[in-house]
C-alpha positions as CSV (number, residue, x, y, z in Angstrom):
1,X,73.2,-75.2,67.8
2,X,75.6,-75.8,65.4
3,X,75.8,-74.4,62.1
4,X,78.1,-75.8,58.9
5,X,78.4,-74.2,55.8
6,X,79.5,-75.4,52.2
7,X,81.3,-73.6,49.7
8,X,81.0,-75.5,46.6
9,X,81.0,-75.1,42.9
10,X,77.6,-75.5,41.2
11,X,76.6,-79.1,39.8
12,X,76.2,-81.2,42.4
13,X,72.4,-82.9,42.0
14,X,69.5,-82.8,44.6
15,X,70.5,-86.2,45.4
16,X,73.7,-85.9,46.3
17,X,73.1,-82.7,48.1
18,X,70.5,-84.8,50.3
19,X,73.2,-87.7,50.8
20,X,75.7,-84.7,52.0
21,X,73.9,-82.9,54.5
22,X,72.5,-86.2,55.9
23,X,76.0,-87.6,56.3
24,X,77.1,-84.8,57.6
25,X,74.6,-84.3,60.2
26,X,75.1,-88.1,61.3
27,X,79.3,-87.2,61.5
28,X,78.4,-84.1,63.5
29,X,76.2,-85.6,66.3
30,X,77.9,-89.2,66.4
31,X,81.1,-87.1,67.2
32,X,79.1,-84.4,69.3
33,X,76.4,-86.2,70.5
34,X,73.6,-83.7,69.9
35,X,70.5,-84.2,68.5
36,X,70.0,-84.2,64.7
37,X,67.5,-81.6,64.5
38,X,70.6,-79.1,66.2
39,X,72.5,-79.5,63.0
40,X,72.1,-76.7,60.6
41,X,73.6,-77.1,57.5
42,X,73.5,-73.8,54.6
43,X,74.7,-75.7,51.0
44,X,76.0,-72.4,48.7
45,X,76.4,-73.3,45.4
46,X,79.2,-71.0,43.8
47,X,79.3,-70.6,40.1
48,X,82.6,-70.9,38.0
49,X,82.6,-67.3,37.6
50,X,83.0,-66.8,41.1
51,X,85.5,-69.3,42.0
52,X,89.4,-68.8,41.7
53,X,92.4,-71.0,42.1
54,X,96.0,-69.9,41.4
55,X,94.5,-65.8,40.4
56,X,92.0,-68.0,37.4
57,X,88.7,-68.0,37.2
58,X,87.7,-71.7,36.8
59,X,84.9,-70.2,33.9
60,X,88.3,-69.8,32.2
61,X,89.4,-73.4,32.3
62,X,91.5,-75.8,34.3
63,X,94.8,-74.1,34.9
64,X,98.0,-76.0,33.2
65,X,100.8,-77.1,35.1
């Protein structure tokens, strides 16, 4: 079975959680062809304070060009 796994910063709502794993499933067995109930998807929300671009924490702000 597969498994997919998203890394994403926190703030996304219930709602659009739901509308991610479901298109996601239906991407992964149209393109697969498995069944849906294969697809295991793990959602890990990752707070600002743990999530670095360019050596910044993103808690610190947006980094400037």
């Amino acid at each position: 079975m597969p498994m997919i796994t998203v890394d994403m910063r926190e703030g996304r709502t219930v709602e659009q959680k739901r509308a991610l794993v479901q298109r996601l499933t239906d991407a992964f067995v149209e393109t697969c062809d498995c069944p849906p109930d294969g697809v295991w998807i793990v959602l890990r929300d990752v707070s600002t304070d743990n999530w670095a671009i360019g050596g910044r924490l993103q808690s610190d702000g947006p980094v400037e060009a």
